[in-house]
Backbone as ProteinMPNN parsed JSONL, in Angstrom:
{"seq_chain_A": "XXXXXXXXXXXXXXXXXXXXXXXXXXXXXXXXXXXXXXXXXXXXXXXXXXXXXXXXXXXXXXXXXXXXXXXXXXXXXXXXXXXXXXXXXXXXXXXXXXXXXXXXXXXXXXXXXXXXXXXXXXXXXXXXXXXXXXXXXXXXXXXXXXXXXXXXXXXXXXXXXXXXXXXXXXXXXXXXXXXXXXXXXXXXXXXXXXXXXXXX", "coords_chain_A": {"N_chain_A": [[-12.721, -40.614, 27.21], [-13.013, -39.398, 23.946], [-10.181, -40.095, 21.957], [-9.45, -39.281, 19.484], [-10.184, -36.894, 19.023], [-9.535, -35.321, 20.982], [-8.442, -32.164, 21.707], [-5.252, -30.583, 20.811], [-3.999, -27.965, 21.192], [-2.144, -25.91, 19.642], [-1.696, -27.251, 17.457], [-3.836, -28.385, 16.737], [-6.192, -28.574, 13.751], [-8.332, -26.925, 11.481], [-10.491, -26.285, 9.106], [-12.22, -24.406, 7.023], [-14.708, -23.685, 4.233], [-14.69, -21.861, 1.474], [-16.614, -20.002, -1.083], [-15.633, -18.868, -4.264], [-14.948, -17.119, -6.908], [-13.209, -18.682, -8.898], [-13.998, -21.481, -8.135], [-14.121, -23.45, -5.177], [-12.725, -22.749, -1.871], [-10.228, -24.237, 0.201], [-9.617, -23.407, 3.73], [-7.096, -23.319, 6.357], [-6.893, -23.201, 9.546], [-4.345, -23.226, 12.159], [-4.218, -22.967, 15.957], [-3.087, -19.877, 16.253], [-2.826, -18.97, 13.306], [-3.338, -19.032, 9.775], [-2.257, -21.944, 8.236], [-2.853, -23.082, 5.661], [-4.439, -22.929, 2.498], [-6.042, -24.306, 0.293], [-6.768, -25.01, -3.006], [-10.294, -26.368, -4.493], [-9.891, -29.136, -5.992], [-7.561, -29.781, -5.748], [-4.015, -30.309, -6.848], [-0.739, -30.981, -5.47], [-3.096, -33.193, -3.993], [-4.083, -32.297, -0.674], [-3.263, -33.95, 2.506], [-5.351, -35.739, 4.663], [-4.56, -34.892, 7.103], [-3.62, -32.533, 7.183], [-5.599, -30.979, 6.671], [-7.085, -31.4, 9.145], [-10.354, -30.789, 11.298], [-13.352, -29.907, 9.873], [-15.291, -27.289, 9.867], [-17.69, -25.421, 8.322], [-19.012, -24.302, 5.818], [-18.383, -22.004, 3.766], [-19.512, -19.019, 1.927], [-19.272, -16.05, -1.021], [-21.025, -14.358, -0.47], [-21.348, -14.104, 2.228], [-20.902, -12.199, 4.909], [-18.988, -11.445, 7.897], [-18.031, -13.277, 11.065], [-19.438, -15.872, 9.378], [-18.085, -18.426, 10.134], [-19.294, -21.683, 11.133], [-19.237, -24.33, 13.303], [-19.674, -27.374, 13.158], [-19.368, -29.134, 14.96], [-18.912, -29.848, 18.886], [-19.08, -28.044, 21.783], [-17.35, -28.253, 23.182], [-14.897, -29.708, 22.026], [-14.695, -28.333, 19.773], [-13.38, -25.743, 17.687], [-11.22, -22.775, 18.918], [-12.711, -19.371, 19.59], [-10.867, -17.648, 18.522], [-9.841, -18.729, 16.789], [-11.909, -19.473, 15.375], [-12.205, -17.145, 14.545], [-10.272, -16.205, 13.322], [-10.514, -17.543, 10.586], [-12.768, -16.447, 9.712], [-11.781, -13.488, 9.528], [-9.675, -14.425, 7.155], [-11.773, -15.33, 5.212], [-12.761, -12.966, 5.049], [-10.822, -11.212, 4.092], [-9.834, -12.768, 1.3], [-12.305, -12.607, -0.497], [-12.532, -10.25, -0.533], [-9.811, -9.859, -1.996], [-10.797, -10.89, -4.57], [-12.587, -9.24, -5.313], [-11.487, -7.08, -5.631], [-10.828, -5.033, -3.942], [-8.305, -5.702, -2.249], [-5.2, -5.713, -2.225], [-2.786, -7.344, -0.847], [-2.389, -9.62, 1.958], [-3.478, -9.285, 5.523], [-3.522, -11.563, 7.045], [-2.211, -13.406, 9.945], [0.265, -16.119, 9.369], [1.27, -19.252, 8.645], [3.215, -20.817, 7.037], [4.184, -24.502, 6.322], [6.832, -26.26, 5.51], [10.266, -27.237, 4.392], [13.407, -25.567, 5.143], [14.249, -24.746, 2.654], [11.884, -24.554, 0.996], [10.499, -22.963, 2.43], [12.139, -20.43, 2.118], [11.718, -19.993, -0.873], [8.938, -19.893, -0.893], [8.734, -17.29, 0.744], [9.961, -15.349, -1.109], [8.07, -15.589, -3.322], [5.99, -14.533, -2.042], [7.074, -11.553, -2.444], [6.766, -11.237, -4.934], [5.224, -8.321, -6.788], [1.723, -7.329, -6.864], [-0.216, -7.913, -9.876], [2.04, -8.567, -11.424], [4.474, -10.712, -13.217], [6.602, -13.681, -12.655], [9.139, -15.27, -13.758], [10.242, -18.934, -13.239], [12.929, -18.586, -13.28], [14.008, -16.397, -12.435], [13.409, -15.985, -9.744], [14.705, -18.021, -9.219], [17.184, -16.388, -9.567], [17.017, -14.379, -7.788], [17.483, -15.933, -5.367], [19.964, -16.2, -5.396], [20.689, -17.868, -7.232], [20.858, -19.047, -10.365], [20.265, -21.133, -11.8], [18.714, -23.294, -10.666], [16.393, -23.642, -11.445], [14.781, -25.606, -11.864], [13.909, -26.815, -9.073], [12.612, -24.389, -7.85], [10.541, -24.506, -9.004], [9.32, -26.941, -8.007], [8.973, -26.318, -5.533], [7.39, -24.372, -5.688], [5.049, -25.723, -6.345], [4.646, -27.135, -4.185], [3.552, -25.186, -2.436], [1.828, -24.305, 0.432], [-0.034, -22.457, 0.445], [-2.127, -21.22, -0.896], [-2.758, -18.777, -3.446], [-2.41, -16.385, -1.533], [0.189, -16.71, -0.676], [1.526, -15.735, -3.705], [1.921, -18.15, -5.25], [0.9, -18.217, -8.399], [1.816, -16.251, -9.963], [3.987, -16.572, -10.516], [5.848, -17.891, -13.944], [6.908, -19.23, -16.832], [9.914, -19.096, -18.613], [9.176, -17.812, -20.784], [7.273, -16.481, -20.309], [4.9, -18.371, -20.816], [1.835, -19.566, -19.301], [2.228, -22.304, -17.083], [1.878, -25.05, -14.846], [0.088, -25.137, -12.352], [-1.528, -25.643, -8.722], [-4.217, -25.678, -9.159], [-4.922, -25.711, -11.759], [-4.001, -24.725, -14.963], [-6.003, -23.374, -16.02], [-7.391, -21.842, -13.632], [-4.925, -20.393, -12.887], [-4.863, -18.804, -15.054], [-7.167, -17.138, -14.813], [-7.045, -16.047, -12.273], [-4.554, -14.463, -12.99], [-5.582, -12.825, -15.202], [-7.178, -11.524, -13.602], [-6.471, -9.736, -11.501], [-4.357, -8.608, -13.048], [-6.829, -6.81, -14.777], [-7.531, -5.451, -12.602], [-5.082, -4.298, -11.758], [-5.033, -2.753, -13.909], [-7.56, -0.935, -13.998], [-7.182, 0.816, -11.319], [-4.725, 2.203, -11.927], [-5.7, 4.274, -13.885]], "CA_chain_A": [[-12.653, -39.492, 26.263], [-12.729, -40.032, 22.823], [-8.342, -39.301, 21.673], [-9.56, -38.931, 18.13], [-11.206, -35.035, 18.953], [-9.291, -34.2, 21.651], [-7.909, -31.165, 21.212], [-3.986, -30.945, 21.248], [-3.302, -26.805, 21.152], [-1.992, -24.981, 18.781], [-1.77, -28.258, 16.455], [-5.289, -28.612, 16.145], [-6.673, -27.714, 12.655], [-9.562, -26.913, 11.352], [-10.587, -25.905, 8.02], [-13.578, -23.844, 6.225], [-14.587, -23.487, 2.603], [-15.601, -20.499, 0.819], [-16.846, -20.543, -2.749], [-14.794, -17.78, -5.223], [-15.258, -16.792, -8.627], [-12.411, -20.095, -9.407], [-13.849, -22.681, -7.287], [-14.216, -23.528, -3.534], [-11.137, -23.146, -1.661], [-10.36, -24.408, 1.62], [-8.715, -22.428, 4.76], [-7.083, -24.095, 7.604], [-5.925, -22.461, 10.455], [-4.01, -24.487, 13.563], [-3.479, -21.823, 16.527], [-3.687, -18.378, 15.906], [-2.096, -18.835, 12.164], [-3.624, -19.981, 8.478], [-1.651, -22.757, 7.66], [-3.079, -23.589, 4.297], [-5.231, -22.437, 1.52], [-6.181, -25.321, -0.998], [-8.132, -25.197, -3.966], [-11.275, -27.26, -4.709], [-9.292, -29.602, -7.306], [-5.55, -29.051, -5.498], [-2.56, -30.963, -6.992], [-1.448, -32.685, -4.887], [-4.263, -33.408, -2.832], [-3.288, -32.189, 0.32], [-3.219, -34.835, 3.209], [-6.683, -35.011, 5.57], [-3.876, -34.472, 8.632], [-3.3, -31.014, 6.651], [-6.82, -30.527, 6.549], [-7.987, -30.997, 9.997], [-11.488, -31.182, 11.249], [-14.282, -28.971, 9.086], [-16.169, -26.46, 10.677], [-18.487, -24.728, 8.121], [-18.588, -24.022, 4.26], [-18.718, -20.374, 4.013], [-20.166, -18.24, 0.656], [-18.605, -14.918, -0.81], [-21.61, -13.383, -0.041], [-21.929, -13.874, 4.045], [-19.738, -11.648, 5.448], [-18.54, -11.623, 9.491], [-19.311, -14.501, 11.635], [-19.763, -16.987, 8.85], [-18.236, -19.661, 10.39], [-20.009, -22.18, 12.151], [-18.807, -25.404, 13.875], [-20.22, -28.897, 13.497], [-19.159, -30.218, 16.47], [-19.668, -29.434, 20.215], [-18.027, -26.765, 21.908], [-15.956, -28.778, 23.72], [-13.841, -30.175, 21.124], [-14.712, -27.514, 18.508], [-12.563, -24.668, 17.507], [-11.312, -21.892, 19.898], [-13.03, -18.504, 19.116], [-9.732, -17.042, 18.08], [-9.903, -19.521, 15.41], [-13.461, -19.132, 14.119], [-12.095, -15.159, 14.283], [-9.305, -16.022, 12.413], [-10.606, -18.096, 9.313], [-13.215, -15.696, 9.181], [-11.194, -12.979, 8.387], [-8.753, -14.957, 6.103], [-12.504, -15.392, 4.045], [-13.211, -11.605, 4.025], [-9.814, -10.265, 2.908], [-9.841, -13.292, -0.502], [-13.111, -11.811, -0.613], [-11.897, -8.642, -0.849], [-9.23, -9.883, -3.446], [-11.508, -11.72, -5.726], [-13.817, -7.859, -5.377], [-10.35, -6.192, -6.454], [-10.576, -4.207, -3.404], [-7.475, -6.238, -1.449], [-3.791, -6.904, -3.033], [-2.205, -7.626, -0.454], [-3.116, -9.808, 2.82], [-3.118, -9.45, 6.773], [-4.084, -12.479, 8.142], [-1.021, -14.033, 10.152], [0.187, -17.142, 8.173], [2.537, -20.334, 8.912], [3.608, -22.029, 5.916], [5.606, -25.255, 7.0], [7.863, -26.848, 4.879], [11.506, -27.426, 4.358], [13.767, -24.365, 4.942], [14.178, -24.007, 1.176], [10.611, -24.136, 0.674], [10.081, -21.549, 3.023], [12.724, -19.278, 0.887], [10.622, -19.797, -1.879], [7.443, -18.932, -0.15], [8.957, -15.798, 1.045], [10.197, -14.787, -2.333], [6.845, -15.381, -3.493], [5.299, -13.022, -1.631], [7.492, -10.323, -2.828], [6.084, -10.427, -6.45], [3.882, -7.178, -6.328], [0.272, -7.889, -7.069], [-0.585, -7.508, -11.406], [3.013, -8.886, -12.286], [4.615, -12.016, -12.762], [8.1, -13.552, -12.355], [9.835, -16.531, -13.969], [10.975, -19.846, -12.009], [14.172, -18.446, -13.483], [13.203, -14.836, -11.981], [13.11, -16.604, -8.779], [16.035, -18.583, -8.664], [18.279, -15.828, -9.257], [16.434, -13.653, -6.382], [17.464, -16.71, -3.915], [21.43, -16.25, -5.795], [21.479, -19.531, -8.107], [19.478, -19.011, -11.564], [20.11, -22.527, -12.562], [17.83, -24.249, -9.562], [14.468, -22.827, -11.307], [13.238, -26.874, -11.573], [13.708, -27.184, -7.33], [12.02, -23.654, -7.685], [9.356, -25.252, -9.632], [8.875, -28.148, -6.81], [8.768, -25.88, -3.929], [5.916, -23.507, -6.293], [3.841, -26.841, -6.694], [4.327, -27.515, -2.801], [2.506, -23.855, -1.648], [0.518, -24.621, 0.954], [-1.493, -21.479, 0.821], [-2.328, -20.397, -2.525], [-3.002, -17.037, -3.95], [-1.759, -15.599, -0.164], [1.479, -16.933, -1.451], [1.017, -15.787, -4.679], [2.296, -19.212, -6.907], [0.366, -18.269, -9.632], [2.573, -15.215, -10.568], [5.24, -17.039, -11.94], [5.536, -18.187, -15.201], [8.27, -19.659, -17.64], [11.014, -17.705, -18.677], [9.114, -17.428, -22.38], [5.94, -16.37, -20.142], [3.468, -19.352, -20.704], [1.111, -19.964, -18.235], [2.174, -23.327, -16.614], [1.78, -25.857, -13.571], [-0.378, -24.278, -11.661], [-2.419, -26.344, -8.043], [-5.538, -25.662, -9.271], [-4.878, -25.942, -13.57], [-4.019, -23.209, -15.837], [-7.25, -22.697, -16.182], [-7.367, -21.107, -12.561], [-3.828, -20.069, -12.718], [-4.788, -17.52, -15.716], [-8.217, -16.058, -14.239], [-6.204, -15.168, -11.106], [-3.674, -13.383, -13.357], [-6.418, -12.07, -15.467], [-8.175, -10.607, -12.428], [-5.304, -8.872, -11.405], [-4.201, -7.798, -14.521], [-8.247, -6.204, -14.218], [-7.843, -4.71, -11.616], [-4.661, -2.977, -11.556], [-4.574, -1.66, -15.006], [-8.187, 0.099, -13.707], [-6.667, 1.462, -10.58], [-3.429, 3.0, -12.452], [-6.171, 5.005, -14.919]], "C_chain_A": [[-12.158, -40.003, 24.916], [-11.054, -39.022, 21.806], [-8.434, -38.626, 20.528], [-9.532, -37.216, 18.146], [-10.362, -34.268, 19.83], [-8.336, -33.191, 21.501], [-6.406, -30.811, 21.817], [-3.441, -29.18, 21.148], [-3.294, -26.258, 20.04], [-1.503, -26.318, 17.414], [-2.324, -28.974, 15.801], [-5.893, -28.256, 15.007], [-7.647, -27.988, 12.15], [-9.645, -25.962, 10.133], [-12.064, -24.812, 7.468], [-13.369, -24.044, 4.762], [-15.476, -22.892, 2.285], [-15.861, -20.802, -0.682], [-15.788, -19.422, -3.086], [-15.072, -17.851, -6.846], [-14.48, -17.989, -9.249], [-12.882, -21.314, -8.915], [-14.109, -22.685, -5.759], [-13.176, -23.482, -3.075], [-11.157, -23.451, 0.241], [-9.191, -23.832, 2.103], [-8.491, -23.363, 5.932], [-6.293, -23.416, 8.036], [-5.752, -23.568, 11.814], [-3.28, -22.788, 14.253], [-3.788, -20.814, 16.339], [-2.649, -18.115, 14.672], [-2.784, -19.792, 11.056], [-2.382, -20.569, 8.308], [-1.933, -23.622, 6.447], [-4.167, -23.366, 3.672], [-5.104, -23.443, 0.411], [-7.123, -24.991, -1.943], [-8.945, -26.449, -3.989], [-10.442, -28.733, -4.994], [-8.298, -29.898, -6.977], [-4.911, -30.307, -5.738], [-1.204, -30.745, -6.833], [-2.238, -32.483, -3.869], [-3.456, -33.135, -1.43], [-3.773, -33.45, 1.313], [-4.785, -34.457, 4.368], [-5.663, -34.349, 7.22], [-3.885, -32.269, 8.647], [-4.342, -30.225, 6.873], [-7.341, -30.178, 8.24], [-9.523, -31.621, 10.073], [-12.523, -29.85, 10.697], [-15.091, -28.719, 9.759], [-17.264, -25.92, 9.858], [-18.362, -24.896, 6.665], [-19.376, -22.354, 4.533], [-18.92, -19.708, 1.949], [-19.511, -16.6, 0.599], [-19.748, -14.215, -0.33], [-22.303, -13.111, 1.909], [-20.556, -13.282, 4.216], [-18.906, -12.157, 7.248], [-19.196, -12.691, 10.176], [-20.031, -15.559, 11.039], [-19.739, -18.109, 9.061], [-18.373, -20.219, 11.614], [-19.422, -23.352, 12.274], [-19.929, -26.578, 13.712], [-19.704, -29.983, 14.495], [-19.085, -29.341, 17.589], [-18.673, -28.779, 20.52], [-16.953, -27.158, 22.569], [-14.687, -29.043, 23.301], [-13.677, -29.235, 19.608], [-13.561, -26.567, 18.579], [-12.625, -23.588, 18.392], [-12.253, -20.658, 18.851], [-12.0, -17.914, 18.4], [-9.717, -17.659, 16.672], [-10.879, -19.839, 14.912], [-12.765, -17.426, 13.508], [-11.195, -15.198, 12.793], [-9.536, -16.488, 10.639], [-12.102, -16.699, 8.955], [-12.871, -14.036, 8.158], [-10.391, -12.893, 7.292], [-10.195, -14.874, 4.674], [-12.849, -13.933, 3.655], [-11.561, -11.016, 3.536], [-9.547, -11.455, 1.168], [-11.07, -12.851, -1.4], [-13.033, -10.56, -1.38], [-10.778, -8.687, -2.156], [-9.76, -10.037, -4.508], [-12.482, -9.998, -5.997], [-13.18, -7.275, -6.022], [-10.129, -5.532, -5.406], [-9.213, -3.94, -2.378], [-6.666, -6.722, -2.414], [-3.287, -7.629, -2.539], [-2.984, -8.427, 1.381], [-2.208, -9.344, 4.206], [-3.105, -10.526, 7.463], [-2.486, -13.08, 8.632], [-1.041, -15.596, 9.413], [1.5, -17.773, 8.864], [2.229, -21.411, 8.362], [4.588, -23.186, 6.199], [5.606, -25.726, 5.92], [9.202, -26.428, 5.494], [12.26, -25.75, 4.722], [13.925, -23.533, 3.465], [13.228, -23.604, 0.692], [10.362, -22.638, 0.827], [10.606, -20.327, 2.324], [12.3, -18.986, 0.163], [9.567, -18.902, -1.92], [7.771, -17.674, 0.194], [9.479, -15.008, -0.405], [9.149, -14.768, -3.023], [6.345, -14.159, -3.783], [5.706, -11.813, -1.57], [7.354, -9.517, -4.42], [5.274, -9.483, -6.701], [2.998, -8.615, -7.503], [0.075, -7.118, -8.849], [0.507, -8.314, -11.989], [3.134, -10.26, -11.882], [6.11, -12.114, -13.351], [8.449, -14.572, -12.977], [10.316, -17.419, -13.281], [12.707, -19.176, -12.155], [14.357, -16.755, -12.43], [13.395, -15.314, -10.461], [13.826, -17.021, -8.413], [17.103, -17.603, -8.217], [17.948, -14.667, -8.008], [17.283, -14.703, -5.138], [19.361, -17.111, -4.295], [21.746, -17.224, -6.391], [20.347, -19.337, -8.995], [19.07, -20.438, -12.229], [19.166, -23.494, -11.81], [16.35, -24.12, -9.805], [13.339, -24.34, -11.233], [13.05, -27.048, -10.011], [13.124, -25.929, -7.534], [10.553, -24.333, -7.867], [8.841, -26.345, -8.121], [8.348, -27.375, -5.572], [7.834, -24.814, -4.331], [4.878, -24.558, -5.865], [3.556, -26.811, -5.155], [3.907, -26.405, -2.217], [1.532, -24.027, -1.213], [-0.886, -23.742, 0.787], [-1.14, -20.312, -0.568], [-3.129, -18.95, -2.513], [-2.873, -16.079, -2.428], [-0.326, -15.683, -0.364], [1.669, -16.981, -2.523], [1.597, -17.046, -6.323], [1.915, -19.139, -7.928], [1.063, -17.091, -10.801], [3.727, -15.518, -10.954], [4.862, -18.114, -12.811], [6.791, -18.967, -15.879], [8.507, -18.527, -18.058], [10.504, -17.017, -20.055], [7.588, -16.671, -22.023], [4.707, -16.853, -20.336], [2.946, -19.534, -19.377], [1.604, -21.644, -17.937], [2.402, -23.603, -15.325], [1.218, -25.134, -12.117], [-1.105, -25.74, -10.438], [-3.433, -27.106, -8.671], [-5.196, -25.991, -11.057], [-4.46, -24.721, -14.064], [-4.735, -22.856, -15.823], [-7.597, -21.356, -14.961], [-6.138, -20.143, -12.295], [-4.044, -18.513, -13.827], [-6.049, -16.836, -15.48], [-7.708, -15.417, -13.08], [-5.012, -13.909, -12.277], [-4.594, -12.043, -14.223], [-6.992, -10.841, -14.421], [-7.173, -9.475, -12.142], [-4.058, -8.12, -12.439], [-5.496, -6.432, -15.025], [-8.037, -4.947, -14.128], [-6.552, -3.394, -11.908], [-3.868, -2.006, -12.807], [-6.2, -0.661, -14.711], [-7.914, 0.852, -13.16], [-5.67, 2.297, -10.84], [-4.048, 3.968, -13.687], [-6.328, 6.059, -14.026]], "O_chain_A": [[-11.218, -40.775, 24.729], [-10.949, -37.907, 21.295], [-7.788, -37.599, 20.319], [-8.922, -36.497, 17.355], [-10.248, -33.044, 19.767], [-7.248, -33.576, 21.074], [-6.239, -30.737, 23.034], [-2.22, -29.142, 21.0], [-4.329, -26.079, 19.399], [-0.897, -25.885, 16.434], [-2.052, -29.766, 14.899], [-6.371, -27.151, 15.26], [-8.073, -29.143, 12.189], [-8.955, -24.943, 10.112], [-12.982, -24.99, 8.268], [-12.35, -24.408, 4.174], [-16.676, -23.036, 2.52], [-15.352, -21.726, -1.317], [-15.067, -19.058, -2.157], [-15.366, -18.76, -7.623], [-15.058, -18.439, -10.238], [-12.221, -22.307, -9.221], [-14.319, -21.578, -5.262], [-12.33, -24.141, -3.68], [-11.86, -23.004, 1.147], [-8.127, -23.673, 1.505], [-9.377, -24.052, 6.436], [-5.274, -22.973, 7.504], [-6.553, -24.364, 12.305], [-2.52, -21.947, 13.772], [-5.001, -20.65, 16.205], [-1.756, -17.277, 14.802], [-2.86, -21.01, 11.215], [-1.395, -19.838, 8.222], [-1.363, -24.693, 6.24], [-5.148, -23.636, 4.364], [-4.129, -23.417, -0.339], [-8.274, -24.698, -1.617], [-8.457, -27.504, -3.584], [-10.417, -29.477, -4.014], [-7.684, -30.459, -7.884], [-5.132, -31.291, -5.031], [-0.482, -30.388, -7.764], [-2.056, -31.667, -2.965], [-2.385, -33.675, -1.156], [-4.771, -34.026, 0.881], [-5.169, -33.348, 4.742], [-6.072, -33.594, 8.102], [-4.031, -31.338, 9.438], [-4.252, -29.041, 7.199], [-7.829, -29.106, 8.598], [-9.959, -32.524, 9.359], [-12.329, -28.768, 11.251], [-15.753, -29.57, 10.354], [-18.221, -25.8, 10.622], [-17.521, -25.714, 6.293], [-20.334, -21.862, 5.129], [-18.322, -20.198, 0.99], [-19.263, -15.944, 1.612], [-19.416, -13.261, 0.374], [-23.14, -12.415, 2.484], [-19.463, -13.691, 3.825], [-18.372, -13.246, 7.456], [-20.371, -13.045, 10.082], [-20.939, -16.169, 11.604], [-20.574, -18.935, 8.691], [-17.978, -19.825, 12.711], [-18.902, -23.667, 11.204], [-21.029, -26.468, 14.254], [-19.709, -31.206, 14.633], [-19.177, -28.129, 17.39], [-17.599, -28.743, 19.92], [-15.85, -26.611, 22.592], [-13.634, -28.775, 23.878], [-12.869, -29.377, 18.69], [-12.804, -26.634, 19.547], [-13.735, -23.232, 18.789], [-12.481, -20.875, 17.661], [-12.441, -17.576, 17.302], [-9.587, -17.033, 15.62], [-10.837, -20.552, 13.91], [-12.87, -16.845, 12.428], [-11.309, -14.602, 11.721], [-8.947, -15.973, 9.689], [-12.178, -16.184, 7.84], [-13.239, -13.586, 7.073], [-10.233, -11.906, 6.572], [-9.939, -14.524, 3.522], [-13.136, -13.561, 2.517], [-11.435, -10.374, 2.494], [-9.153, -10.954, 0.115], [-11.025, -12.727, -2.624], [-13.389, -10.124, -2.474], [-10.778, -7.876, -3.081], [-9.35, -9.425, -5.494], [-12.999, -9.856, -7.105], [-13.669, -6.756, -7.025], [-8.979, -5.103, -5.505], [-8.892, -2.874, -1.851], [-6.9, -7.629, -3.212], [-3.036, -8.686, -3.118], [-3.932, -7.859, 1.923], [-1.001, -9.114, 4.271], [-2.639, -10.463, 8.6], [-1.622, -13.198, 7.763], [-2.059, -16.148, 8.995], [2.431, -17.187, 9.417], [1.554, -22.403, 8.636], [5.779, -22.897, 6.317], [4.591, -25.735, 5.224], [9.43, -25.725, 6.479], [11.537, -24.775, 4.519], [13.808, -22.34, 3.184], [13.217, -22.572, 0.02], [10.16, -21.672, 0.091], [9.895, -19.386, 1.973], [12.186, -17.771, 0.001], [9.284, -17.848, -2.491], [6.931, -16.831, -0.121], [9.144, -13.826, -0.477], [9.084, -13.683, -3.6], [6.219, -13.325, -4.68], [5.118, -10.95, -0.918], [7.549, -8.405, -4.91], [4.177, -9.996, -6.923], [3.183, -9.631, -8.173], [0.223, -5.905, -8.995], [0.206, -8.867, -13.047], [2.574, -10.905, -10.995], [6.718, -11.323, -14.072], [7.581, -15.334, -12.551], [11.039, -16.935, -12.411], [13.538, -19.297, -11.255], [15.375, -16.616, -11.752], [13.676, -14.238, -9.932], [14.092, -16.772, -7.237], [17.754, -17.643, -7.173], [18.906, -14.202, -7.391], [17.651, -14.184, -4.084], [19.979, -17.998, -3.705], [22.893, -17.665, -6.307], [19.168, -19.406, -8.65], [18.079, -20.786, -12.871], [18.854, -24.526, -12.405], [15.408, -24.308, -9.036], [12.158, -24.48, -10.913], [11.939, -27.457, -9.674], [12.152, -26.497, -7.036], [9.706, -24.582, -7.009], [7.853, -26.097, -7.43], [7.475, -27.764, -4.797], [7.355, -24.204, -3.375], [3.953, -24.266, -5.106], [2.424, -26.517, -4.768], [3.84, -26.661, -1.015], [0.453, -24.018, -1.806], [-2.084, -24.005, 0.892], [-0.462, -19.355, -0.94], [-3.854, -18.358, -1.713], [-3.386, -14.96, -2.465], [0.345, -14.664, -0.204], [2.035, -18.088, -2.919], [1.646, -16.933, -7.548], [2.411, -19.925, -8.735], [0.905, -17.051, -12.021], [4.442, -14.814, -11.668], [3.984, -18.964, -12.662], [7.695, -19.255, -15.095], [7.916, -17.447, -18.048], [11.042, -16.01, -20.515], [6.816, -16.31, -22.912], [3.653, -16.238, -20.172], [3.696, -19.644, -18.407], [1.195, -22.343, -18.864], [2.968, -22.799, -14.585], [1.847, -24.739, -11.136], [-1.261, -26.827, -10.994], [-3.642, -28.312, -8.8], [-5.553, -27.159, -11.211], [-4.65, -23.69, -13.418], [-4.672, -21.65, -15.585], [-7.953, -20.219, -15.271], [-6.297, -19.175, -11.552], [-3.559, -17.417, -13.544], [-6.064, -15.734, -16.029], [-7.949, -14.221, -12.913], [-4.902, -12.695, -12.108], [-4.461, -10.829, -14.066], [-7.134, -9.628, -14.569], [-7.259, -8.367, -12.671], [-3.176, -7.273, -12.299], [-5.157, -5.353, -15.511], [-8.15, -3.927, -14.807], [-6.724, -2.198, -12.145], [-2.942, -1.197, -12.863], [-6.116, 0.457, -15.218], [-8.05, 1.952, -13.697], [-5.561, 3.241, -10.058], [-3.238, 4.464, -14.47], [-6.775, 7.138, -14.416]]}, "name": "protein", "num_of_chains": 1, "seq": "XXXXXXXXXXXXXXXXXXXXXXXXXXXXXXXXXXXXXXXXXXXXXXXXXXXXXXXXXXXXXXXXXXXXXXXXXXXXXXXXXXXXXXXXXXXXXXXXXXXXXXXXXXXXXXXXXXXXXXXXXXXXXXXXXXXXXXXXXXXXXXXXXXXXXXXXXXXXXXXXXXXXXXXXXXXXXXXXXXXXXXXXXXXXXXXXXXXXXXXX"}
């Protein structure tokens, strides 16, 4: 049996990639949990261990059941985990449409415990606004730590689900974004969009 493929549980990962109005982004779920959302472009390159083995490239416009496996069923991905990246692609889907702020898909971000603080403070920025690394620090009770804020933004495994792109400097410039500013201010744009239509 070849050790490379064989499949070790819930530590197995496996990736897709959808296109989006920013780019291609890749989804990897290990288990019955996304564990990372990369952009096309992502700095820093995430690691191929992070990545996994690639099952499909998926398009915004196929909906359910997009993804497909390139390898045999033996060693391929459980169903649970075709189920699961599939619907991780229709609810960004659904964000990038405007119709989704907020996600369901279950999610396990690893890092450090501080990270993780981060990441959970994150995801308490509502959806349209945005927060300062300084904004951030003092949420986690220390305002002066916003450059280790900064480090543990850059290190977000799973972008725009963890929304890193909603903070900003304390003077509100767009900076240090995965993907570039460039991507960092069409996501805010979009959602800027969206929910000054929805509040008319």
């Amino acid at each position: 049996m070849d050790s490379a493929r064989t499949n070790t549980g819930d530590d197995e990962r496996f990736h897709c990639v959808m296109a989006t109005p920013i780019g291609s982004l890749r989804i990897v779920a290990s288990g019955s949990a996304v564990t990372g959302i990369y952009h096309e472009k992502h700095d820093p390159c995430p690691a191929q261990s992070l990545l996994g083995i690639p099952i499909g490239v998926l398009r915004t416009s196929e909906r359910g059941g997009a993804c497909r496996t390139a390898t045999d069923e033996m060693y391929g991905p459980t169903h649970t985990t075709v189920e699961l990246l599939d619907a991780a692609v229709r609810e960004i889907d659904g964000y990038f449409e405007g119709s989704r702020r907020a996600f369901d898909i279950p999610i396990e971000p690893r890092g450090t415990p501080f990270q993780r603080r981060v990441w959970a403070a994150l995801a308490q920025i509502p959806y349209g606004e945005k927060r300062s690394y300084r904004d951030v620090a003092a949420a986690l009770g220390n305002a002066s730590m916003g450059r280790a804020i900064g480090a543990a933004v850059r290190a977000n495994p799973l972008a725009i689900v963890i929304p890193g792109h909603r903070v900003v400097s304390s003077a509100g410039a767009v900076v240090g974004y995965s993907a570039g500013t460039d991507a960092k201010v069409a996501l805010l744009e979009r959602e800027g969009h969206f929910a000054s239509s929805r509040a008319r």
